[in-house]
N, C-alpha and C positions, 0 to 999 in steps of 0.2 A: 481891243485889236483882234483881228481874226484873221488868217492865213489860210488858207486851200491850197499844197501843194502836193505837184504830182508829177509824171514825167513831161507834161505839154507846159507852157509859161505858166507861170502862178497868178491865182488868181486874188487880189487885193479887196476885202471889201470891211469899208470903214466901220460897222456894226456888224452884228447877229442879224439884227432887225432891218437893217436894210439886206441884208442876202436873202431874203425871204422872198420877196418879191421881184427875183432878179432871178434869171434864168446863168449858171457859173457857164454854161458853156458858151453862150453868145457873149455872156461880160468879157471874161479872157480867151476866148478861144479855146477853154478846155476839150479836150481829146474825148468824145461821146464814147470811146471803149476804154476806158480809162480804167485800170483795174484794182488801183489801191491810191488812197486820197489820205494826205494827213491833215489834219486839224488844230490851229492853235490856236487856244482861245486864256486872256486874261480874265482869271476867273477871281473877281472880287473877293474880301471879307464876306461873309454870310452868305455867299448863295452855296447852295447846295449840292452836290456831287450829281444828283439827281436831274436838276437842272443843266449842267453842265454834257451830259448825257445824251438827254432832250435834245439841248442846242443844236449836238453833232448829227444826231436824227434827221431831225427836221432837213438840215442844209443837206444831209446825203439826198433829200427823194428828189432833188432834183437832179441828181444824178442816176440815171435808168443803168450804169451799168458797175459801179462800185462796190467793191466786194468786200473790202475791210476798209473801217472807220476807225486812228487814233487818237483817241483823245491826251494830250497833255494838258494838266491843269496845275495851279498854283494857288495855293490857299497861303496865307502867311502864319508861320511859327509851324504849319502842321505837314507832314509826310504822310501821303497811304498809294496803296497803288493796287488797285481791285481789277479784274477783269469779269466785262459781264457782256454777255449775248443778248443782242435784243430780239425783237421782234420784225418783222419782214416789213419794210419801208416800199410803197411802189412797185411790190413784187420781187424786190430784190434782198437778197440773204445778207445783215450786215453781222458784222462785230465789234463790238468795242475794246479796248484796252484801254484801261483807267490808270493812268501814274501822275506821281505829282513831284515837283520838286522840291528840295529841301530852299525854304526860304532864306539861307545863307548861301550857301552853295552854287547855284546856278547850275549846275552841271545835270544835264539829263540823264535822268535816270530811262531803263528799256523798258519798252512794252513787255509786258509780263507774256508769256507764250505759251500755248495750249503744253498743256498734260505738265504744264511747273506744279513745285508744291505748294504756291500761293493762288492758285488759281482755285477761287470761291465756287462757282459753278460748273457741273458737269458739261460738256460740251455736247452731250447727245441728247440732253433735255430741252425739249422742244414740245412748246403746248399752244393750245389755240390764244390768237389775243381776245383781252375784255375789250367791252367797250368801250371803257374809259381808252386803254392803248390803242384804238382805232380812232379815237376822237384824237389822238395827240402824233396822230400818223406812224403808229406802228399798224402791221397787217398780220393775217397769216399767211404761213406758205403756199405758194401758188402748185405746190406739189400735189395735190388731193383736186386742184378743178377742173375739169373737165376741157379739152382745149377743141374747138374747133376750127375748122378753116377760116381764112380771110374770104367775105363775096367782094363783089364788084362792087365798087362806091357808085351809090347814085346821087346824083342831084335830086332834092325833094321840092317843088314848090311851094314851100311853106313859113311860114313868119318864125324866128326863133322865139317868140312866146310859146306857139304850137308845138315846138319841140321840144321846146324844156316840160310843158307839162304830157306831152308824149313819154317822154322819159320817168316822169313824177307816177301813170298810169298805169303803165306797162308793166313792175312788178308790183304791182296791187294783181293782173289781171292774170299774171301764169300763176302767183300763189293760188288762186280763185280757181284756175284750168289746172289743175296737179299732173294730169296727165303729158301737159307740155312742160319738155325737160330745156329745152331749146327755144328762148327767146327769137334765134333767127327765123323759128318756123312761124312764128306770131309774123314776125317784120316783115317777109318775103310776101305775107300774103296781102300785108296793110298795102305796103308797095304798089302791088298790083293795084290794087283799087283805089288807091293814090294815082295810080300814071292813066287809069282808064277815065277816073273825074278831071282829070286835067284835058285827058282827050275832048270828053264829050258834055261835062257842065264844069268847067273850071272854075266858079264861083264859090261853089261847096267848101274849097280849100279855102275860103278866107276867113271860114267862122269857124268857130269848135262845137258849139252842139249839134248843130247840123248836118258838118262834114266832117272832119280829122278826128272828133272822139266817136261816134256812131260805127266809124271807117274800122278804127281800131277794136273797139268792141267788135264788130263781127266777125275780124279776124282774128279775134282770140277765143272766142266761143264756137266759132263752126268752122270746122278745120274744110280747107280748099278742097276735101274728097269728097263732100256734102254739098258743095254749091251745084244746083243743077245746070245754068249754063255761064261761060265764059265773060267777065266786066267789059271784056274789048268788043265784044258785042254791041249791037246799039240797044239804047235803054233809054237815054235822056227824051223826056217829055218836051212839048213847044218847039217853041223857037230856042233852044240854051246858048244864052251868048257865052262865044268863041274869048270875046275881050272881056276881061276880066274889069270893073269899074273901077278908079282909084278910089279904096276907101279905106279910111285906120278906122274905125268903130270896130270894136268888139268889145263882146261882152255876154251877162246873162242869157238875154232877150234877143240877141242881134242875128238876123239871118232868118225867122221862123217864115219867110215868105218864102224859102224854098224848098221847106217841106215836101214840094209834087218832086223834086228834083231827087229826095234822100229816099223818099217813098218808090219812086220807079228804080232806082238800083236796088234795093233791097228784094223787093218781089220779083226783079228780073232774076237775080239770084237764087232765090232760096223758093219759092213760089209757084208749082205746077197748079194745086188751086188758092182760090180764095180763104183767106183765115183772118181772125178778126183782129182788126187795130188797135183794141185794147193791149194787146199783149207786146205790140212793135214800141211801145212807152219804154221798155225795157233797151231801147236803143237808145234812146235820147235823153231820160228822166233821168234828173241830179238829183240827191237832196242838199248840195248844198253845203255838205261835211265833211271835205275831204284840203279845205285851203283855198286858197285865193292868190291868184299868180300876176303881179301888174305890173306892166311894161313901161306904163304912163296912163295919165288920167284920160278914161276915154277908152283903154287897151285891158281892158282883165277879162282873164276867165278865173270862170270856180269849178272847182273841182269837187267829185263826189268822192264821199268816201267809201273803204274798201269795203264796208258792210251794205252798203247801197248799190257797191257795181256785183257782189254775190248775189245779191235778191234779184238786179235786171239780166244776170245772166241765167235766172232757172227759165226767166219770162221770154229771153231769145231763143235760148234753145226749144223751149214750145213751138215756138212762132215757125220756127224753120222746122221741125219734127212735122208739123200740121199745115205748113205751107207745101212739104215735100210729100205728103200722102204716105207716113210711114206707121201709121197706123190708127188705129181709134180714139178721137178726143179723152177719151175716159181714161180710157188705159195709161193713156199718156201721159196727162196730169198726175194721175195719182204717181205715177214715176219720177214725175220733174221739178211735182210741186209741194203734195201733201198728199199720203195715202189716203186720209178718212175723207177727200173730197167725194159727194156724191154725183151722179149722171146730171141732178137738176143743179147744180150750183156750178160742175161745167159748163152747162147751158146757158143758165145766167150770164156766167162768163165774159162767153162767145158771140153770144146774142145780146148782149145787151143793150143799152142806148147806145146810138152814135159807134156800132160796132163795127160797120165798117170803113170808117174813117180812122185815116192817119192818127194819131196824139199829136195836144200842142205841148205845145215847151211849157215844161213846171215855173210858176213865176216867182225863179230864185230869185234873189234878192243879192246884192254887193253887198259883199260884208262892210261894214264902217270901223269894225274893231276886230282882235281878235278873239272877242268873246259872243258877236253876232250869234243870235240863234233865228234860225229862216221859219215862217208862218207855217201855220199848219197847212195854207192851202198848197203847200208844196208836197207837203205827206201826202194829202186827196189827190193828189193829180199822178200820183205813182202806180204802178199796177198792183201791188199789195193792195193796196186802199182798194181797187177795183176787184179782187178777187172777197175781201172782205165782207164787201157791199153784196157780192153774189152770195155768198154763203149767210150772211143776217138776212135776207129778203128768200130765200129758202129756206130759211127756218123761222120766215112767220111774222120778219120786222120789216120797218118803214126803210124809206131809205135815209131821212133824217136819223133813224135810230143803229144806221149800218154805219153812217158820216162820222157821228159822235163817240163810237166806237173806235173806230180805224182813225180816227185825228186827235183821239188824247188818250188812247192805250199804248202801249207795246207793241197790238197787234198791227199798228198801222206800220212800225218799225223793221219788225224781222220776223221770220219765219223760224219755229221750234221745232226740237224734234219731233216724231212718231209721238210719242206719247204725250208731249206738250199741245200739241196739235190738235190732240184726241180732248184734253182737259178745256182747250180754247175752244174749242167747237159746243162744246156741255155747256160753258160761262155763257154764249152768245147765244144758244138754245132759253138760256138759264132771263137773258136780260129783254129775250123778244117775248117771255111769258107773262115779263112782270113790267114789261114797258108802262103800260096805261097807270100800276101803282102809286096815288098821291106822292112819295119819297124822290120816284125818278120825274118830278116836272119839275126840277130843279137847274138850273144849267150846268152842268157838269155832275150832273151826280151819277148818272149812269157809268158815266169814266171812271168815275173814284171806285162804283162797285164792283165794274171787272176787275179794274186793275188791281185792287186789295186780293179779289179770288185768285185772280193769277200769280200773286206774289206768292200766294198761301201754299199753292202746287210745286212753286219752284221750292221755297224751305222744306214741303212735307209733299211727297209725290203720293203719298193715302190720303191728301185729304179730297173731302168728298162734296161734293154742293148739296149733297142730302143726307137729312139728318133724323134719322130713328124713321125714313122711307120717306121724308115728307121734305120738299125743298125748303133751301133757308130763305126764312124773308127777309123783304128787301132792306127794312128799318135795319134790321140786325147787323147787315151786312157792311150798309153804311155809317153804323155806329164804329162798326169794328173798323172802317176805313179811315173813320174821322179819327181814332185815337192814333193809328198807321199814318195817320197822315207826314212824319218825317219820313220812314223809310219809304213811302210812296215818291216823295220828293226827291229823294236821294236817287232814285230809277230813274224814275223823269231827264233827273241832268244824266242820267252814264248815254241817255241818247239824244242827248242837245247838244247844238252846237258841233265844233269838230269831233269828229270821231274818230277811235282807233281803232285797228284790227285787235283783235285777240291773239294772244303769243301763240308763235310756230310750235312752244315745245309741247304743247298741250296739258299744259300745267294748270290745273284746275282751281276752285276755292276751297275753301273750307268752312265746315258750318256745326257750330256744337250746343247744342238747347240743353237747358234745366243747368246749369252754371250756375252760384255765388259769386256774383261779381260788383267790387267797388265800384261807385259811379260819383265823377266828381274827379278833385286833384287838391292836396293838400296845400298846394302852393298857388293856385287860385283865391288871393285873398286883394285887399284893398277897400278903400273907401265904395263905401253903396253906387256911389254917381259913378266912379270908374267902372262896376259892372253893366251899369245901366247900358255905357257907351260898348258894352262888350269889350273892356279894354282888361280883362281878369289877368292879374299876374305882372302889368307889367311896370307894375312902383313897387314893384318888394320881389326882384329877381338878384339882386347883389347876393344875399344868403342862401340860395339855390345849389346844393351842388348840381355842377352841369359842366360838358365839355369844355364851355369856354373858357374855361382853370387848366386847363390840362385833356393830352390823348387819356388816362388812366381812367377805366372806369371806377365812378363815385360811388357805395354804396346811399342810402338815405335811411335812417331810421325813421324819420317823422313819416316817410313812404310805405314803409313797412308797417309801422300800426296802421295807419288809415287805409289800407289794403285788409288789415285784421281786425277790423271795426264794425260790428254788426250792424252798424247805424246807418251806414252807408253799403250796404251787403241789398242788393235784391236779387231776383231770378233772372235769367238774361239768357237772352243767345248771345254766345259770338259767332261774329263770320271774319273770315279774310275774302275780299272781291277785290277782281281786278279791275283797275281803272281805265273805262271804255270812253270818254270825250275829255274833250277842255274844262268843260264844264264843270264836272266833276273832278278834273285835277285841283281846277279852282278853289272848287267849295273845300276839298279837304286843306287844302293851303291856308286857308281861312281862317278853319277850323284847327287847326294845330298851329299857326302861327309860325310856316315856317318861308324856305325861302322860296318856294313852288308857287310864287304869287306874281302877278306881271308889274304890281305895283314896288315888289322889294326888288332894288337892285336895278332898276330901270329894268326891270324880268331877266336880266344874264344868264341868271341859274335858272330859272325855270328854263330858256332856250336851250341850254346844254342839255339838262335833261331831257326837254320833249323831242330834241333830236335824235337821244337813240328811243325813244318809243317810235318815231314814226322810222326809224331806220329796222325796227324791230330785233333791235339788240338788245333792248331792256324790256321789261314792263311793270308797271307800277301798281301795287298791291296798295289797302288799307284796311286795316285790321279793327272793327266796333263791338261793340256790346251794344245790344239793344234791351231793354225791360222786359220782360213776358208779363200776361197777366191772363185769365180767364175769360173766355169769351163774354160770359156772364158781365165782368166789369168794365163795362164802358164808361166808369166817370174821369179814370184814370189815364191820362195820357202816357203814348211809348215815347220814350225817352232814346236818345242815338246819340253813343261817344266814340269818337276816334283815339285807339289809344295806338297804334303803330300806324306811320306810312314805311313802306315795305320797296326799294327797288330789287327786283330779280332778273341775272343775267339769263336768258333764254336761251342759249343754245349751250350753255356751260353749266345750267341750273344748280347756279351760285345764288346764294343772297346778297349780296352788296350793301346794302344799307335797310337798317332797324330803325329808324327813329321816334320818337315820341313825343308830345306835345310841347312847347316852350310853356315854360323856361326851365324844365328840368331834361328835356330833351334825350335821355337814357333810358330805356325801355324800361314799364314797369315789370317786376319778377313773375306777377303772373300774366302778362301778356307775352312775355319773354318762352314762357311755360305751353303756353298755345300756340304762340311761334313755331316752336320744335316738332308740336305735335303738328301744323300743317305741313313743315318740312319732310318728316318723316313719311307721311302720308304721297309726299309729291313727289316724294326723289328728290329733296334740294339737300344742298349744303351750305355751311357758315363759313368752312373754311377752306373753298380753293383761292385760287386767286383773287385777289383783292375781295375778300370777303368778309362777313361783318367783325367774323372775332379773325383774322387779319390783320386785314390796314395795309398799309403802305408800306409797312417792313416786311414782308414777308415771313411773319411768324412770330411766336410768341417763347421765351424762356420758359422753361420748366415742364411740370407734365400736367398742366391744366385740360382736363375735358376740353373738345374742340364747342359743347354747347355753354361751356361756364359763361358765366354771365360777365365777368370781372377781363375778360377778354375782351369785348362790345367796343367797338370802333365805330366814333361816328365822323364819316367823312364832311 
């Protein structure tokens, strides 16, 4: 039974869980300036004060103006009566008083009241919420945001599929603009070119890659003091029907016939002269990676992800720098795009095939799963891929050998820094020398060789493609890729399928070579056929110490010799990377056995989790070893173990969770060891809120080291 009362009628509702969904002030007519609300809830045997807590949370956010929340509870045989301040529900400041009654007794005891001497918490302690408390609808104070004025509501003519992923876009697309602090100044401007396509091709509004995402992209990339003339102008080519056709189709592919329509606003805009429609791709072009939004069968869009709309926005803002005559192709590139571009590979560019033709629509694909990964030919039909192909065919290659490049590297991916740039430009100099090589008539083998060189630059930023003055060849190169071929794999997925931005706090990896490291797990044992099926570990987990005994961390002796076991000791790098797609959440999921897998749990826990990565309130690390070996030995394959998956709170740069491989699932001591040292390096910690040597109590007895290991909390 649960009670809400307050000075307006009382409000009756038979469950917890039925007031969830029920708005208190149209149920009973509660008083919308309501300013203090009590709470009574029967609080069973075993549930937890914690819960009980919750409960009264939750039911306050539906109250926008309640200012204290009382909790009475009753537990049987036991008395406590705690007071705790929560977290900002709906923007509103609540408080709790916790009392319970004596199960004899009956008689109510008082809410405990600030500045008593039972009162557990300071009342001016106030910190940001974790994630976790934002997922269970605590907030933080609305005191630190920024408020601006109410505009005028307008009516949009648009489908609420369109607005929901308007909304999904939009902060992908200010993160991306940093200099826009004010979302309204994005909105006002879409608006406008919203009310002007409704004026003069109101069709445009019925699709998304054509009209509503293009609309928004340009007005988040070129602010309205750069358009050179007015949308309410005329612009619409033909005949553009006035009536708008009835039709539900949307999707990928649906609309590319009105291309002349997207095409003549955009150059009426931004356009004194001609500039080449390679670069306008960057208005329209998905990859595909950013989710799938369906309304019903017939009705989806996909959405690109935030790595994909950064790349088409360095390709818009060219297009309008070079449509608006503000200054020299060359200059401009090397500003917008990549410094080491040369004058002929601008050329290429600009001039290339079909350069002054519109782009068509990249031919995404609907996702069929959440694990869909979209064709390469979607990579190729992007302006990266188009800027790729100019720089291989200026430096000497085919266009087949520019295709193969940019469709199974990185480089068809993302654009690197200054110096990466400079390394990727030497690789592709490197593979138009050696094209015709017996090694590269292989189908993918040219991919496998950049992509090993490029991986090589990212671990060691001296390494060189030349070796005692003379290039390396190509066998050699390949060899070393064939034995890389895990960690090449491993790259592959951080850019398939859905993708994630990379954390706001700019919290970096960590990467440490020449290491003694165990490879293997002591508790990976069982019958031969069970490894076969890769099923290691899981008929002889009963003897395991592991959390599921208990929150106390376990030590393991049998962990500790075979950590100190020369037999199992090779040279290794480790790294900690952060996790950039689905893909690779997957695989690690896999790969440790844990519950980040869409198949465990019908995926529950993976969806909690990937919701604060894409809310960018988490982001998820995974901590490997890899084998080292000499260039010299290629008989020897590299080897890649996952011994930590890693969640870090991002804007708290808190650790939250350690984990390690089932069935022992408590970090080993020397991964625990490298943990620290990435910590230290990045500014994290283990122990603010809820963090790994934490938990959910808020602390630990005695004066243990906040990095002890014997603290380690796995949620």
């Amino acid at each position: 039974m649960l009670r809400l009362q307050q000075a307006a009628p009382v409000v009756h509702f038979p469950s917890f869980w039925a007031s969830r969904s029920q708005n208190p002030a149209q149920a009973g007519g509660a008083s919308s300036c309501a300013t203090h609300c009590r709470i009574e809830i029967d609080k069973q045997p075993g549930t937890s004060q914690h819960g009980v807590v919750s409960a009264a949370c939750r039911i306050g956010t539906s109250y926008r103006s309640i200012i204290c929340v009382t909790i009475f509870a009753t537990k049987a045989g036991r008395a406590y009566r705690r007071r705790r301040r929560l977290r900002n529900c709906a923007g509103v400041r609540f408080e709790c008083a916790v009392t319970a009654l004596q199960a004899t007794g009956g008689a109510e005891a008082s809410p405990v009241k600030a500045g008593s001497e039972e009162e557990e918490e300071d009342d001016g302690r106030w910190r940001q919420a974790t994630p976790r408390e934002k997922q269970f609808g605590y907030y933080n104070s609305p005191g630190g945001r920024s408020s601006s004025s109410r505009g005028e509501t307008v009516s949009l003519p648009l489908s609420q599929l369109h607005i929901v992923a308007v909304q999904k876009q939009l902060a992908l697309l200010m993160e991306i603009e940093s200099e826009v602090t004010d979302a309204s100044e994005i909105v006002t401007a879409w608006v406008q070119l919203i009310q002007a396509c409704q004026q003069q091709a109101p069709i445009l509004l019925k699709y998304w890659n054509v009209g509503v995402s293009p609309l928004l992209r340009l007005a988040a990339f070129i602010p309205r003091s750069q358009w050179i003339r007015s949308p309410a102008d005329a612009w619409a080519v033909g005949s553009a029907e006035k009536e708008v056709p009835d039709t539900t189709k949307e999707g990928p592919m649906e609309g590319a016939e009105l291309m002349p329509q997207l095409e003549a606003l955009i150059k009426h805009l931004l356009c004194e002269y001609d500039t080449s429609g390679v670069l306008a791709s960057g208005f329209i072009w998905n990859d595909g990676g950013g989710g799938v939004l369906r309304e019903s069968k017939g009705r989806e869009v996909v959405l690109c992800s935030g790595a994909g709309l950064q790349m088409c926005a360095r390709f818009i803002k060219l297009y309008a720098a070079l449509g608006g005559g503000k200054g020299k192709p060359v200059a401009i590139a090397k500003e917008v795009l990549n410094p080491v571009l040369t004058k002929k590979m601008v050329s290429n560019l600009l001039h290339g095939s079909n350069s002054t033709s519109f782009p068509r629509l990249a031919p995404v694909e609907l996702p069929d799963s959440i694990r869909h990964v979209q064709p390469a030919a979607v990579t190729l039909a992007g302006p990266l891929a188009a800027l790729r192909k100019a720089q291989v065919m200026t430096l000497g290659g085919s266009e087949e050998l520019a295709l193969a490049i940019a469709g199974t590297t990185r480089l068809g991916k993302d654009m690197g820094s200054e110096s990466e740039e400079e390394f990727a430009s030497t690789a592709m100099a490197w593979a138009c020398q050696f094209a015709d090589a017996p090694e590269f008539q292989k189908e993918g083998a040219v991919g496998n060789a950049v992509e090993w060189l490029l991986s090589q630059h990212s671990l060691d930023p001296s390494f060189s493609l030349y070796v005692a003055g003379n290039p390396r060849a190509p066998k050699k190169v390949l060899d070393m890729a064939e034995r890389a071929a895990a960690s090449l794999e491993l790259h592959r997925l951080q850019t398939s399928g859905q993708r994630f931005q990379r954390n706001p706090a700019g919290i970096k990896g960590f990467v440490k070579t020449g290491v003694m490291a165990s490879f293997g797990s002591p508790f990976d044992v069982g019958p031969k056929w069970v490894k076969m099926l890769g099923l290691e570990g899981t008929l002889s987990t009963q003897d395991v110490p592991n959390s599921w005994h208990g929150d106390d961390y376990v030590p393991s002796e049998t962990e500790l010799k075979f950590i100190a076991d020369p037999s199992v000791q090779r040279k290794a790098t480790v790294r900690v990377d952060e996790i950039m797609s689905f893909e690779y959440l997957q695989h690690v999921g896999q790969q440790m056995r844990n519950c980040l897998r869409v198949e465990r749990r019908g995926g529950q826990s993976l969806m909690k989790y990937l919701s604060r990565v894409r809310a960018r309130d988490s982001s998820f690390w995974v901590m490997t070893i890899t084998s080292e070996a000499d260039e010299e030995d290629t008989d020897s394959r590299e080897v890649v173990q996952e011994l930590l998956m890693i969640e870090v709170y991002n804007d708290l740069k808190i650790i939250h969770q350690a984990e390690g491989p089932h069935p022992r699932r408590w970090p080993r001591p020397d991964a625990w060891r490298w943990l620290q040292e990435w910590a230290e390096q990045q500014g994290l910690r283990p122990d603010g809120p809820e963090g790994v040597t934490v938990g959910p109590y808020e602390g630990y007895e005695g004066r243990r080291d906040r990095w002890d290991i014997s603290r380690c909390f796995l949620w």
